[in-house]
N, C-alpha and C positions, 0 to 999 in steps of 0.2 A: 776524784779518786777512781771513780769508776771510769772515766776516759784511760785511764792510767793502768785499770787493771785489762782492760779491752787492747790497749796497745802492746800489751806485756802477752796477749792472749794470739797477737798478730804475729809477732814476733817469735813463738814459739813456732808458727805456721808455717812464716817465710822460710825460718833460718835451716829448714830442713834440706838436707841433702837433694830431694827432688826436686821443689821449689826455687831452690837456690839456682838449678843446673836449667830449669828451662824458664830462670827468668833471665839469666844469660844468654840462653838460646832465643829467647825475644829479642830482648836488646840487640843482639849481634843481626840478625834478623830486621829489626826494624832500622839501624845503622845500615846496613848491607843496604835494604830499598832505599834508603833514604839518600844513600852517594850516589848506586845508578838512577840515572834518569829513565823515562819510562814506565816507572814498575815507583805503585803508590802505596799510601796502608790501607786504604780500601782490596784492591785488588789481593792483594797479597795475605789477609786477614781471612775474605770471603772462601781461597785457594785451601787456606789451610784451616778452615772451620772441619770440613769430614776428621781431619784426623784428630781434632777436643772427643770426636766418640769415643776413642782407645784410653784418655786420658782421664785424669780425677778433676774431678770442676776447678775446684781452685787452680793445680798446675796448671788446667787448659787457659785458666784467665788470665792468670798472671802472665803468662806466656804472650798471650794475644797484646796485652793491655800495655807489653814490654815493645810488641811490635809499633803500636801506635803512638807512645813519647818516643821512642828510639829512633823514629822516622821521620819525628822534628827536630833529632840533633844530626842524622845526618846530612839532612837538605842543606844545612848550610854549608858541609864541604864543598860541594859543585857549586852552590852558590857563589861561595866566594872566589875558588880557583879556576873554575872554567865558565862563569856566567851562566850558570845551567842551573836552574834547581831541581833536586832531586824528587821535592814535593810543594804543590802550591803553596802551603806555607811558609814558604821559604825565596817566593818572589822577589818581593820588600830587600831581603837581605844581600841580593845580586848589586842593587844602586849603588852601597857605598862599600860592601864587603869586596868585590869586585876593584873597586876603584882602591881601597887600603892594598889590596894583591898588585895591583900596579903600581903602586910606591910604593912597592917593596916592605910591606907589613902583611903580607898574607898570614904569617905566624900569629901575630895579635889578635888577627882581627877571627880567624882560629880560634885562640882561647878567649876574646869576649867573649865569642859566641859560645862556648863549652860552656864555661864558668857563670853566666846569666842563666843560660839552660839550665844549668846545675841551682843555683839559689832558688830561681823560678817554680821548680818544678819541687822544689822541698818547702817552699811557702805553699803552694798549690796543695800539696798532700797533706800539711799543716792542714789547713783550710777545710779541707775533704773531713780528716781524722774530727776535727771541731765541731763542724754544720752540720753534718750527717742526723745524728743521732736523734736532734730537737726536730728535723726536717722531716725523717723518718714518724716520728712523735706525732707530726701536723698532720703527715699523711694517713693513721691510723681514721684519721676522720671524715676521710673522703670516703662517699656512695658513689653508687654508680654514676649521678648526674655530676657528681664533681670530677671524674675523673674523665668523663667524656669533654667538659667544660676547659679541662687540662688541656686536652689533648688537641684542641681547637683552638688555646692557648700557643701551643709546643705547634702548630706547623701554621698559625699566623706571625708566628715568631720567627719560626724559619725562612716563610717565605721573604718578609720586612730586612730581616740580617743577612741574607743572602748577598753575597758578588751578582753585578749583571741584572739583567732588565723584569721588573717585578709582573709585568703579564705572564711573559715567558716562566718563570719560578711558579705563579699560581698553575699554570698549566699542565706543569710538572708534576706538581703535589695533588690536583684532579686527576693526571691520569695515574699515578702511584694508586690511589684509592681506588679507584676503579681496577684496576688489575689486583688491587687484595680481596676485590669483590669475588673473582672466578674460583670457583669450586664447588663445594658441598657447604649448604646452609647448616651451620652450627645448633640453628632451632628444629628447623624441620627438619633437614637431614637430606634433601632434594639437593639435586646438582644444578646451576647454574652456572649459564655463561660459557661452559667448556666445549661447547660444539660438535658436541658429540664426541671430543677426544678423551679416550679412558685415561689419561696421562695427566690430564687437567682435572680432574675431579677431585684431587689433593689441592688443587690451586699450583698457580706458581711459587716457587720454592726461592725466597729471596736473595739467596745464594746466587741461585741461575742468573737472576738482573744484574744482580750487583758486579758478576766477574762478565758477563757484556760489554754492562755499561762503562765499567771501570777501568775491566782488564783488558779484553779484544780492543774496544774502539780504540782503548791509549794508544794500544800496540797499532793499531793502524793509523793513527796521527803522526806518531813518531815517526813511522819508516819513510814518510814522506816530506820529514823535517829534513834541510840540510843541513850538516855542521860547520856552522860559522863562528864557531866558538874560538875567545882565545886563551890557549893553555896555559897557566902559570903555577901547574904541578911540579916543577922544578925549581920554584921560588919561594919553596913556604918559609925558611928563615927559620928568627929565632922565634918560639911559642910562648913569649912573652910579653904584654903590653910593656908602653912606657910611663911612667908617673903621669905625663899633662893627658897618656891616652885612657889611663886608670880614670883619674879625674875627670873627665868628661864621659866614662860609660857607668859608674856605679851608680850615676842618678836615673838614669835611662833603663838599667836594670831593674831598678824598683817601683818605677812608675813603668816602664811593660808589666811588671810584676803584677802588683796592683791591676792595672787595665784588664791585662790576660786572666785574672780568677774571675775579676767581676763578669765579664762577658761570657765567660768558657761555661759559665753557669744557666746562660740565659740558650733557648732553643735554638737553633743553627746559629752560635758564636762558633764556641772552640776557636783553634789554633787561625785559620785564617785572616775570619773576620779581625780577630787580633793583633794579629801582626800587621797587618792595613792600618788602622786604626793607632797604635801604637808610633809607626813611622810618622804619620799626621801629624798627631800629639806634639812628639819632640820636634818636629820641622814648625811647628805653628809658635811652642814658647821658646826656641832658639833665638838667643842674642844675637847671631849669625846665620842663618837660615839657607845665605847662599852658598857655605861650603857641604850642606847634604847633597849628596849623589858626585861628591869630588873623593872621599874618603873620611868622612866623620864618623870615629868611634861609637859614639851614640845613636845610629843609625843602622848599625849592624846592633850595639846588645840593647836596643827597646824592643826591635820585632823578635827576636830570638828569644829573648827570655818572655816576650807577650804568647808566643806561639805555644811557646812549653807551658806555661801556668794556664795556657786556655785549654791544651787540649788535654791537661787532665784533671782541671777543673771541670771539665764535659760529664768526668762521672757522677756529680753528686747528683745532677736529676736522675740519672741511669741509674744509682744502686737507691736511690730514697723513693722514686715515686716511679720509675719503672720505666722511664719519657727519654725516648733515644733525640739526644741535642743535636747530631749529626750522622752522616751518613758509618762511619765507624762503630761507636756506640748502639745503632742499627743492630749493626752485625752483632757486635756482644749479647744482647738482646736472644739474637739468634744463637747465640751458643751455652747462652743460661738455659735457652729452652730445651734445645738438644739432651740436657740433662735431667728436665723436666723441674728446674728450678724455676719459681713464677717471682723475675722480676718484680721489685716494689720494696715498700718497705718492711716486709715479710721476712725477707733476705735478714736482715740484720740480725733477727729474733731466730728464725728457724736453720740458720747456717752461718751462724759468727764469727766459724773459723773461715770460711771463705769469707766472707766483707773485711773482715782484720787483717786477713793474710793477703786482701789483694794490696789491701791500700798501705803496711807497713812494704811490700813489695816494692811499691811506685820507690819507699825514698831509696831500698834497696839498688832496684833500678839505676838510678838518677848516679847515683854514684859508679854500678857498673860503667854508663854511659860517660863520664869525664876520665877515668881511664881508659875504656874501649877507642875513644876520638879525639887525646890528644899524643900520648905516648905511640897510640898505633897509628898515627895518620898517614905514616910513609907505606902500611898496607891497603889504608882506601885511595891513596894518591893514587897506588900503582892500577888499582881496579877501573880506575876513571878511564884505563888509555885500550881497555876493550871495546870495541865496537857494536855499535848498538846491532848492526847487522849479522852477527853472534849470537848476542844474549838473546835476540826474542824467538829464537825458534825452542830455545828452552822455557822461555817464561808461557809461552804459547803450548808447549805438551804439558808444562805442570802444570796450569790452568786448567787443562781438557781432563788430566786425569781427575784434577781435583772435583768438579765437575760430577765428572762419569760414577766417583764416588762416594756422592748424596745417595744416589737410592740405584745407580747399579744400572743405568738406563738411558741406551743413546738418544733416546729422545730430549734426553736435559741440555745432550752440547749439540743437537740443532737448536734448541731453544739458548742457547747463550749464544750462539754464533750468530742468530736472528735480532738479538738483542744487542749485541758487538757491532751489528752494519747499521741497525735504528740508532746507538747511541753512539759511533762516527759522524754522522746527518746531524744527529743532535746537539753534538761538538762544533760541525762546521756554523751552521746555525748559532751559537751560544747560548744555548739551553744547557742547565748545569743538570747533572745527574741527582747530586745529590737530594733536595724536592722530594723527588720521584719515589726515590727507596724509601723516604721518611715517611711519604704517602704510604706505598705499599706496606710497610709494617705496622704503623700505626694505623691505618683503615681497619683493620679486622679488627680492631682492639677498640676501636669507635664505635664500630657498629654495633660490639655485643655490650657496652657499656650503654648506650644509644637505646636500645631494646629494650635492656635489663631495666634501668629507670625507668623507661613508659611502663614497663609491665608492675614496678612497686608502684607506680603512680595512678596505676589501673587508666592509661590512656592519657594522662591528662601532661598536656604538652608542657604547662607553668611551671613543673617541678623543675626545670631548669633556672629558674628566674625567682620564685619560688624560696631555694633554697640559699640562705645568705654566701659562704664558700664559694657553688656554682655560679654564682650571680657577680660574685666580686671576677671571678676569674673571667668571665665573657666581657664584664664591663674593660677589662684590662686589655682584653683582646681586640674589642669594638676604638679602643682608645689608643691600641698603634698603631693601628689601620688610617686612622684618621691622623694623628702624626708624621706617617708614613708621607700622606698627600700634601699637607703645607708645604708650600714651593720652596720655604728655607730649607724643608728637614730632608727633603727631596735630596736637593742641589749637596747638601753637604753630606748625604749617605753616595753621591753617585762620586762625592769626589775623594771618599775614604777607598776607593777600591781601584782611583786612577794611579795605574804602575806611571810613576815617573821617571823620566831618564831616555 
């Protein structure tokens, strides 16, 4: 009853005029990056954090939160019609989505991918609306050593579920904490690590990194892609499957389904790791196995609906325990703060019309998005035929301004343009970004939970170990580490993230 008056509570929130308009403005937003290539929901998220200042928290989130599902249903346009994905989550869906566009099912394999996205992502928000609340409940009990234990938890987690090579990933997330180290000590009040620059005495402003690393370096990968693509925006057909194509994706759809909440929950899952994982799945229990990456329906709606129920199953550590799952969620993070809302499961109790309104929003959302991408496909078709040597000198000033207005100071877009040619290097190399940011935001949140414990503990180091909670959550930590290294568990995580084809 009380789930029921809480959704009725949400509803009230969404349904409003302003909500309603920029959760449209998300979605059309997160559709928009998600067809062109180039331009991700990190980048485009971190751009448009300054302007949540002007805006009421919930509008801001809703907004943002429409950008990051919205930008796992557009990936699969380019995915399927030009072999291009518009966002890594949408890799996977190039193998066979691609191949249905060449035998002449680009339409279908369209609305698989709508219509999984669409169920996915209304079981996903199910799921959020359910867990939330007991989750939030559990975390009332966490102290500072459990919360530190979390969070040691949340980026061995990430580093372990991470794409690409696991030195490389710890490297990342070491130097992420070390860069959330520079500023002003939170206890003493002493500046550290800035170098004497008065600019750095706030620390780096995670904004700054995150449109470097995301948004320059992309933009500099890209220009130097050439297009070898082939076009089949002219052949999208009818947007209908056929009965044997229905039949072979509504089971695909709910085991992505399934896959995609279970992961989307755990620390660097989400949408990626999902969709990888997902494609595996159905290619390993196919009766058939050798018609994936020919054009099987099941193949485009397992990753598609695994990407959507993962990446918004990412919120439920974000609004219950405060623990960004990915580089996105990061960012949200950042823009709860901006309003001076503290993350956790505080959120629920001290502002219920934002937690309600975000998350009846999502199923809002999810529906904008199956109108926005199949009735309107012949205006993302047409977008696809602009050239990328066009669009980036746009996405490149909107970036700078976005940038320049954090705090109003050219010093931030030398510092993201510094950060844009390190995290190019770091692209070429195959070091992932993400890591990095979850380091950077979570380090300061360590170190003062890290303190705060020794200091109730009066020194005494046990209180981590000590405390049952803390002690379960390290043991957990200590115990994928070690999973991680069995040569079986190795060999089959390196081979969830090999692109076939």
């Amino acid at each position: 009853m009380e789930l029921l008056d809480n959704l009725l509570l949400g509803f009230s929130v969404a349904l409003t005029l302003e909500n309603l308009a920029y959760c449209l403005l998300g979605c059309l937003l997160g559709t928009l990056i998600g067809v062109l290539p180039g331009i991700g929901p990190v980048p485009t998220i971190a751009m448009l954090l300054p302007i949540t200042y002007v805006l009421p928290p919930t509008a801001g989130l809703i907004m943002l939160a429409g950008i990051y599902y919205g930008a796992a249903y557009g990936g699969s346009t380019t995915a399927i019609l030009v072999a291009l994905p518009g966002e890594t989550a949408a890799v996977v869906t190039v193998l066979d989505g691609h191949q249905m566009a060449k035998n002449g099912r680009a339409g279908a394999a369209l609305a698989i991918a709508a219509l999984g996205s669409f169920f996915a992502g209304c079981v996903a928000t199910l799921l959020i609306a359910g867990f939330a609340p007991p989750l939030a409940e559990l975390a009332f009990k966490f102290g500072p050593a459990e919360y530190f234990s979390l969070m040691v938890l949340g980026l061995i987690g990430a580093v372990v579920l991470a794409s690409g090579s696991l030195p490389k990933a710890i490297c990342m997330i070491f130097l992420g904490l070390l860069l959330g180290m520079i500023g002003t000590d939170v206890n003493s009040g002493v500046a550290r690590y800035d170098f004497g620059i008065p600019e750095l005495q706030d620390g780096i402003d995670f904004a700054v990194v995150a449109m470097g690393v995301f948004g320059f370096a992309e933009i500099m990968g890209n220009l130097e892609l050439k297009d070898q693509r082939v076009d089949l925006t002219d052949k999208v057909g009818k947007l209908y499957p056929n009965m044997q194509e229905f039949k072979e994706a509504w089971p695909a759809v709910v085991r992505g389904t399934a896959l995609g909440s279970a992961l989307g929950i755990l620390p660097g899952g989400g949408a990626v790791l999902s969709s990888f994982a997902s494609y595996t799945l159905e290619k390993k229990i196919s009766k058939n196995p050798e018609r994936f990456g020919k054009g099987h329906p099941a193949g485009v709606a397992g990753p598609e609906s695994a990407n959507n129920a993962g990446s918004q199953a990412s919120f439920i550590p974000l609004l219950t325990l405060g623990i960004p799952g990915n580089a996105v969620t990061a960012l949200m993070i950042g823009a709860m703060t901006i309003h001076n809302i503290q993350p956790g499961p505080q959120v629920m109790s001290s502002h219920p019309e934002l937690f309600w309104g975000l998350i009846v929003s999502m199923w809002i959302g999810n529906l904008m998005l199956v109108i926005l991408n199949l009735p309107l496909i012949g205006l993302w078709v047409k977008l696809l035929t602009v050239p990328y040597r066009i669009l980036f000198p746009a996405i490149l000033v909107f970036c700078t301004i976005g940038v320049y207005s954090l705090n109003y100071n050219v010093f931030d877009i030398w510092m993201t343009a510094a950060f844009g040619f390190v995290g190019y290097i770091w692209a070429k190399l195959k070091c992932e970004g993400a890591p990095l940011l979850l380091g950077l935001v979570l380090g300061p949140m360590m170190e003062e939970n890290f303190r705060r414990a020794l200091l109730l503990a009066r020194g005494d180091y046990t209180t981590f170990i000590t405390r049952p909670l803390s002690l379960s959550l390290l043991a957990l930590a200590a115990l994928l580490v070690v999973l991680v290294a069995l040569p079986s568990i190795k060999k089959k995580r390196e081979e969830a993230f090999v692109e076939e084809g």
